[in-house]
DOSEMAR-449915 format. One record per residue (C-alpha): residue in three letters; y, x, z. Coordinates in steps of 0.02 Angstrom, whole numbers, padded with zeros to 5 digits, always signed. Last residue first. Layout:
<nutors>
alaYXZ;...
</nutors>
This chain:
<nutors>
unk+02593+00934+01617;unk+02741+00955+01547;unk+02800+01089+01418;unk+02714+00955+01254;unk+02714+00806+01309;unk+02545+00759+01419;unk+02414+00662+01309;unk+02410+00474+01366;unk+02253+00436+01446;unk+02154+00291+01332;unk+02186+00137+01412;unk+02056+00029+01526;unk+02193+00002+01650;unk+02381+00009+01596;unk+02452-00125+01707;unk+02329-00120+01868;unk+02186-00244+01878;unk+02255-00379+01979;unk+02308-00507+01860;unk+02116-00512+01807;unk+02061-00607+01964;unk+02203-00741+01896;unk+02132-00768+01754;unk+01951-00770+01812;unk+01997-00915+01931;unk+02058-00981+01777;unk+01893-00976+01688;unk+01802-01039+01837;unk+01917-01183+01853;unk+01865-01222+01626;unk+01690-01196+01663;unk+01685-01302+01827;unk+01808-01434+01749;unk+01684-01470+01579;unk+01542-01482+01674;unk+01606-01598+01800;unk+01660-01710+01638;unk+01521-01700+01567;unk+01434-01799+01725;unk+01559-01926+01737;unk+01530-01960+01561;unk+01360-02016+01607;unk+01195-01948+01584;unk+01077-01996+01445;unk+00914-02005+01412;unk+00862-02198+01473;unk+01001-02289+01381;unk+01133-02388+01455;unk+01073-02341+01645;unk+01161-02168+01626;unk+01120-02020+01746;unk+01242-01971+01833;unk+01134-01864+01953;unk+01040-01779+01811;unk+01187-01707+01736;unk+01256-01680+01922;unk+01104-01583+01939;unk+01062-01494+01777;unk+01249-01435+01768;unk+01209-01354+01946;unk+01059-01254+01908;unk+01114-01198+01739;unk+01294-01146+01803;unk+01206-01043+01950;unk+01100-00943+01841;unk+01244-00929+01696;unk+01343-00858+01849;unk+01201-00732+01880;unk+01177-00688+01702;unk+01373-00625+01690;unk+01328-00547+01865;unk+01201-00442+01829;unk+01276-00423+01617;unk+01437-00361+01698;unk+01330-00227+01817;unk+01239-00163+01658;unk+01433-00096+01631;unk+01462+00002+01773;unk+01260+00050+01770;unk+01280+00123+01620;unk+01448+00202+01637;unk+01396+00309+01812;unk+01388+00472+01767;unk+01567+00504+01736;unk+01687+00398+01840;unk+01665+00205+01800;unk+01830+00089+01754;unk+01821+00137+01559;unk+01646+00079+01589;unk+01676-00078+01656;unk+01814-00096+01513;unk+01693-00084+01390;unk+01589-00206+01501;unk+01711-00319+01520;unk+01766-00304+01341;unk+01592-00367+01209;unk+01564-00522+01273;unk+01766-00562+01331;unk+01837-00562+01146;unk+01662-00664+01097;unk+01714-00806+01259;unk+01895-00814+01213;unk+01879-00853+01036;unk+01739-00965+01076;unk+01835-01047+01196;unk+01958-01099+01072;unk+01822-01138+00941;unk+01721-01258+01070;unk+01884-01360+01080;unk+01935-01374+00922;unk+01739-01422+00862;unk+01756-01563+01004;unk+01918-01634+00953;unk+01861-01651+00772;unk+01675-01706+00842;unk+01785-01842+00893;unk+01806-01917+01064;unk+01799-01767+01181;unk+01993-01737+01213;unk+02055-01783+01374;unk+01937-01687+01504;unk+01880-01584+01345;unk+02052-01503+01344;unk+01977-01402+01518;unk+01854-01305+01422;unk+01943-01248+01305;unk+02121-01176+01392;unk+02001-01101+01520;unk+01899-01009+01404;unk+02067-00950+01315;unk+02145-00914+01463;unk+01987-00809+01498;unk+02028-00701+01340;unk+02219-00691+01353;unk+02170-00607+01512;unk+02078-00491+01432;unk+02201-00435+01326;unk+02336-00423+01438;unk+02225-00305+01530;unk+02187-00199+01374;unk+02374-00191+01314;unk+02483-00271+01212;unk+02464-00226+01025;unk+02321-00084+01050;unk+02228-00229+01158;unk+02264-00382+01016;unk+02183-00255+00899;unk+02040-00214+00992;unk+02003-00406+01049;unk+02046-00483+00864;unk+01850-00439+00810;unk+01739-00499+00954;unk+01877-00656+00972;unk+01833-00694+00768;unk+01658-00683+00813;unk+01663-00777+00961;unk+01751-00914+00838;unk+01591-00896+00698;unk+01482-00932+00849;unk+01589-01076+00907;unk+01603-01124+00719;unk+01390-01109+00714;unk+01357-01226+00872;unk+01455-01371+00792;unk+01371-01361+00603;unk+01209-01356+00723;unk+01253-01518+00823;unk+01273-01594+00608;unk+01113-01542+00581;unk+01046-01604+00722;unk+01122-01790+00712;unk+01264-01821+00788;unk+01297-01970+00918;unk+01462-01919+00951;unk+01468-01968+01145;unk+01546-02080+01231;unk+01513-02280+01278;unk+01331-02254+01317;unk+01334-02344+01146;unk+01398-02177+01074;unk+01232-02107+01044;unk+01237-01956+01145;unk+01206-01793+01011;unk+01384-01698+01024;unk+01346-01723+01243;unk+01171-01645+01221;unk+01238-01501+01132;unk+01373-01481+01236;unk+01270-01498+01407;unk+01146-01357+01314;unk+01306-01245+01289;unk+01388-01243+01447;unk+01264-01123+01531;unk+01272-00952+01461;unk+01463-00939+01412;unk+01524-01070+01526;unk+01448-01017+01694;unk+01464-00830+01646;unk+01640-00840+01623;unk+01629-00832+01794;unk+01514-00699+01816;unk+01582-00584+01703;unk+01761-00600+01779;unk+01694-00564+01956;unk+01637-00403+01889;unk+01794-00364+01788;unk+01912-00409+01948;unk+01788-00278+02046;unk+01835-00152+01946;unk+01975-00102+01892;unk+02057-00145+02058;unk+01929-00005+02139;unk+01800-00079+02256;unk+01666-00047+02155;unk+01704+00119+02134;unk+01693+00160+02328;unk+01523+00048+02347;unk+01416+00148+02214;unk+01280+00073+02143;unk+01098+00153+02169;unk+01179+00265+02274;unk+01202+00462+02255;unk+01254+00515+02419;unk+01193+00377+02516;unk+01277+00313+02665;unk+01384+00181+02589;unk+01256+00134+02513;unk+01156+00074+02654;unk+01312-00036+02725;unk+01319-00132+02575;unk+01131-00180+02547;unk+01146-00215+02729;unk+01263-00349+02691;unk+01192-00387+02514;unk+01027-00470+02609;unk+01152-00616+02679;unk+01165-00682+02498;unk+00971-00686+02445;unk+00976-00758+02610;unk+01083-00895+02589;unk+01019-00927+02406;unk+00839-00956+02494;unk+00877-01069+02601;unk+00963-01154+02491;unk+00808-01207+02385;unk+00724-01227+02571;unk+00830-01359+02613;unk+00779-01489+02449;unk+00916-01603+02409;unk+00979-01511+02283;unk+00834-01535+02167;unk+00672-01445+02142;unk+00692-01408+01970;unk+00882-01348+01965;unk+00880-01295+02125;unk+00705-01194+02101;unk+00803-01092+01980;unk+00949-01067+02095;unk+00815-01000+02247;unk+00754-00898+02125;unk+00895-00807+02050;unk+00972-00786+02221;unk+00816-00742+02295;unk+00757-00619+02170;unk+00957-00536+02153;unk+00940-00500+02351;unk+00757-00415+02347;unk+00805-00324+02183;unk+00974-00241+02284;unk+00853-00208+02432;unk+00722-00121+02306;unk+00881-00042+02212;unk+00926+00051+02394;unk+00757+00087+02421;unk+00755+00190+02266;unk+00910+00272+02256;unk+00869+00358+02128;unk+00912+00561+02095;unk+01039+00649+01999;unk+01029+00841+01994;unk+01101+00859+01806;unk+01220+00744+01715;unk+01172+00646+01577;unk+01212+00697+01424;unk+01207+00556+01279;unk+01078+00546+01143;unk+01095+00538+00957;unk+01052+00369+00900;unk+00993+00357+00699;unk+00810+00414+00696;unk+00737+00359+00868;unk+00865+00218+00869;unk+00815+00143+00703;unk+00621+00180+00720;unk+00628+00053+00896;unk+00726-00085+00802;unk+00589-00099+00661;unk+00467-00143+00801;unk+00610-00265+00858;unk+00606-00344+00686;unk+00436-00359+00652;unk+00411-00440+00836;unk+00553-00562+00749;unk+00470-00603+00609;unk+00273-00607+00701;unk+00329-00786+00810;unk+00317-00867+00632;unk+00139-00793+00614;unk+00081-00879+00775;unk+00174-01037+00759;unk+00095-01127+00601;unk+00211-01254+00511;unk+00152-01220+00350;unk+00211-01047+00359;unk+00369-01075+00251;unk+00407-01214+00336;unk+00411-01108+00499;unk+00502-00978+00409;unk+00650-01123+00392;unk+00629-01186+00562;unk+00664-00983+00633;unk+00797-00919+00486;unk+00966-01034+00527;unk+00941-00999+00706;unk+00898-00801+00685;unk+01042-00794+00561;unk+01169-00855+00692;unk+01109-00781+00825;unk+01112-00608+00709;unk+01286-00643+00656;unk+01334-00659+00849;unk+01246-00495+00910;unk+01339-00405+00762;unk+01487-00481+00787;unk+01472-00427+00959;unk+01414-00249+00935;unk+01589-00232+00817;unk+01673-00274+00974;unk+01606-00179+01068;unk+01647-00009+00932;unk+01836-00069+00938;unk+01827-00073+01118;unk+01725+00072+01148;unk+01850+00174+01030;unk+01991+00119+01124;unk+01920+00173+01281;unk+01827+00346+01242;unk+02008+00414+01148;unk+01987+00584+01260;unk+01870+00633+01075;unk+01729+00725+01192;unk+01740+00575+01293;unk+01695+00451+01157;unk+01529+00506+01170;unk+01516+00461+01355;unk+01607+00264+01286;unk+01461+00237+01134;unk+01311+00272+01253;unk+01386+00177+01400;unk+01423+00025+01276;unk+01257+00056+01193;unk+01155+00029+01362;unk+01258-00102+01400;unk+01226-00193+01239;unk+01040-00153+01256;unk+01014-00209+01429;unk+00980-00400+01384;unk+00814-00337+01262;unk+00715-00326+01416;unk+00713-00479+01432;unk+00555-00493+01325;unk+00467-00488+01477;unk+00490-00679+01521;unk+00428-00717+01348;unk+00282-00640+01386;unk+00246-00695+01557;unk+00281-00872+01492;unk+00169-00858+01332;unk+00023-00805+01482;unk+00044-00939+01580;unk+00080-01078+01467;unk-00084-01063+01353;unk-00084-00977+01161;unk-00015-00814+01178;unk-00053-00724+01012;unk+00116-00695+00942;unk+00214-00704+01121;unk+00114-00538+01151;unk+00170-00486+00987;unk+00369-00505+01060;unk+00314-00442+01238;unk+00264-00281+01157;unk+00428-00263+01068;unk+00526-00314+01201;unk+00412-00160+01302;unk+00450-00031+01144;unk+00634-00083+01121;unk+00662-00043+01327;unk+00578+00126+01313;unk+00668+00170+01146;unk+00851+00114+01229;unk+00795+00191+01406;unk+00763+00356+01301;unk+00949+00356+01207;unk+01036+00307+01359;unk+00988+00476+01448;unk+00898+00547+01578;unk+01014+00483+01736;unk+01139+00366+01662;unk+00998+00299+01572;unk+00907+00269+01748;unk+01056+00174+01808;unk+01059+00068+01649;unk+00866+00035+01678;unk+00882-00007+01872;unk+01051-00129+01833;unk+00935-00207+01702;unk+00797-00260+01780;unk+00825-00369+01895;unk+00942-00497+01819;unk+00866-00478+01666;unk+00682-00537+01732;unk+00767-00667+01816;unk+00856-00723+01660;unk+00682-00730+01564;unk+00589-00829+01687;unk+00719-00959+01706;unk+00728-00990+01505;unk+00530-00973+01506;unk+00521-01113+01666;unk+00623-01223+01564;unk+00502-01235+01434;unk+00429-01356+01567;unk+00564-01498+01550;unk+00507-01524+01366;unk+00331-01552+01410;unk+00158-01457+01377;unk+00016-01416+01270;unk+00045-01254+01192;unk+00072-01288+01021;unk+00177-01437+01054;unk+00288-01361+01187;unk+00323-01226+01054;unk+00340-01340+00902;unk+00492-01410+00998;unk+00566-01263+01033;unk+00547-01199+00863;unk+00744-01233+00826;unk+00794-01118+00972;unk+00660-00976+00932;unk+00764-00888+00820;unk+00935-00871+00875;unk+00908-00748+01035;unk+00795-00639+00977;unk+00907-00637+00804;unk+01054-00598+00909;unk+00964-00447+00975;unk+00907-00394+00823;unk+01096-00375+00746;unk+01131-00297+00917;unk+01007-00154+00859;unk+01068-00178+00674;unk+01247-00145+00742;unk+01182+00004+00850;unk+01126+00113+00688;unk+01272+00059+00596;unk+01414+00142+00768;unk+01311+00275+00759;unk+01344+00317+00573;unk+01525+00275+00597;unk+01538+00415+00722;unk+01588+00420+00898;unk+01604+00583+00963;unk+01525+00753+00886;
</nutors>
């Protein structure tokens, strides 16, 4: 069997608890720092320790699912979020609630996972593509409409539990436990090949580059710019992919291989990832921050929480409504016109803040247009990733989008804390200046068209399902 609707539920309510991981905690933050004794600017260091822990781990897990199956790094990967997600329960001091909530990462390779699960089944059908889109897509509203239920669900639980943190913190380590029981009943498995082997050294050079790079940007963003070592270590981190290259090129089964890579479906889809990246997971604190400025500073919308939520949830609701139209605008046009529709959108967004920010009425149209562009995007590259990969290597095609999706929100959080910071207002003693959003606002919106124009050279009728030969041709 290929691609059934039974599969399809299963993996919905495993994105569903994704979304909720990723909703939930935002309105406890400030509990959190309460309950275990620290600042604001610390719970940084959970945010940084989670996207490292992503950044390496999840090309090694997608490439081991392409070796034993998607199915068994799905369960192994549910059991340690799961573990992490009690662990967070009874963690009560910074050290150990940051190790745990850096390990709950874990959870980041699920889509990926799915996608490659959802596009080798699809083989059997030779309609793997379009299904994968339409099934991504699905995923995404599902990861969306958890976020969205996880925020609206984590202060209200709270005030159901008399503002206590530990059993708040047990709903969603209920939920992923749950998780683990739906794919070990409901996912079938996918064949790997036989008489694949890992390329160990060649992911311990690929980890060694990704730690620096990750690092060395987190440390920017605390340390400052003006601090050599910080770039020191990005340089490196940088330099080590040189003989990262040149090893795999010599391996017969590399940890990611260098000839697909370079194919024009591809490597556009890659770059895409991490430039929308920089908007999708690191413009949305400076937005926040920006709707609640008081507008003595002389902008801002000075909205109250509430009111910053109502904001958050229409961009949600809009990647939604992207998550959903991508499939159908693809079978209308095609998947490459598609996409690039997508990044416009971003672009389009992002860059009608430089004259429009003065009313959350401008704002909200704003956010919604890249929203659109942003959920169509979530779920595509790495459908199309995988529609890109030869058989055997879909999970790590696609676990390759997340890499560098969480790379660019790396380098967008590092550098929007900066010039935030830099232009720091003297009207009141929190906020930055307009000159500051307004950086923001042009690097999302220039990375976006950079994207756009990366994605005008993926060939015509890539990511398409192969048209069935007439019938006395072949």
């Amino acid at each position: 069997m290929g691609v059934t609707a039974s599969l399809i539920g299963y993996l919905f309510l495993v994105e569903i608890t994704s979304g909720i991981l990723q909703g939930y905690y935002i309105p406890l933050i400030p509990d959190l720092v309460k309950h275990l004794g620290i600042v604001d600017a610390d719970f940084n260091w959970f945010e940084a320790g989670q996207l490292l822990v992503a950044a390496l781990v999840v090309p090694i897990i997608a490439k081991l699912g392409d070796m034993w199956g998607h199915k068994r790094m799905l369960l192994l990967t549910t059991v340690l979020t799961a573990s992490a997600s009690w662990w967070l329960v009874f963690a009560d001091d910074f050290v150990s609630f940051l190790i745990a909530w850096a390990l709950q990462g874990f959870y980041v390779v699920w889509l990926p996972l799915e996608v490659a699960l959802i596009f080798e089944r699809g083989r059997r059908t030779g309609r793997a593509a379009s299904q994968t889109r339409r099934a991504a897509g699905l995923l995404v509203v599902a990861l969306e409409a958890g976020a969205i239920l996880g925020a609206l669900a984590g202060g209200r639980v709270f005030a159901a539990f008399g503002d206590t943190v530990a059993p708040t913190l047990m709903i969603p380590a209920i939920a992923v436990t749950l998780v683990f029981f739906v794919v070990l009943i409901g996912v079938p498995d996918s064949s790997p090949q036989p008489g694949r082997s890992l390329d160990v050294m060649g992911f311990v050079i690929l980890t060694a580059g990704l730690l620096l790079i990750t690092s060395g940007l987190t440390f920017l963003r605390i340390a400052g710019p003006e601090t050599w070592w910080v770039w020191a270590l990005i340089v490196i981190g940088t330099l080590v992919f040189v003989p990262f290259v040149r090893y795999e090129r010599r391996q017969p089964d590399p940890a990611i291989d260098m000839k697909v890579l370079a194919q024009p479906t591809m490597w556009p889809v890659l770059l895409t990832a991490g430039l929308i990246g920089i908007s999708l997971l690191g413009a949305q604190a400076p937005l926040s921050t920006f709707a609640g400025t008081d507008p003595i500073n002389g902008y801002g919308l000075g909205l109250a929480a509430s009111d910053i939520s109502n904001l958050i949830g229409a961009y949600l609701v809009s990647m939604i409504v992207g998550a959903v139209l991508f499939p159908i605008v693809s079978t209308w046009a095609t998947p490459r016109v598609a996409l690039i529709g997508g990044a416009c959108l971003v672009a389009l967004g992002y860059l009608l803040f430089l004259p429009f920010h003065d009313t959350a009425a401008q704002v909200a149209a704003n956010m919604v247009l890249a929203g659109l562009g942003s959920g169509a995007l979530v779920g595509a590259l790495p459908s199309a990733a995988a529609a890109a990969a030869p058989r055997g290597q879909t999970g790590i095609a696609a676990a390759l989008t997340n890499t560098t999706k969480t790379i660019g929100g790396s380098f967008a959080s590092a550098i929007f804390g900066v010039v935030l910071f830099a232009g720091a207002s003297t009207v009141t003693a929190t906020a930055s200046s307009i000159v500051g959003y307004m950086q923001v606002w042009t690097i999302c919106g220039v990375g976006a068209l950079a994207a756009t124009v990366l994605l005008l050279f993926v060939p015509r009728l890539a990511f398409a399902d192969p048209v069935a030969p007439i019938d006395g041709q072949t």
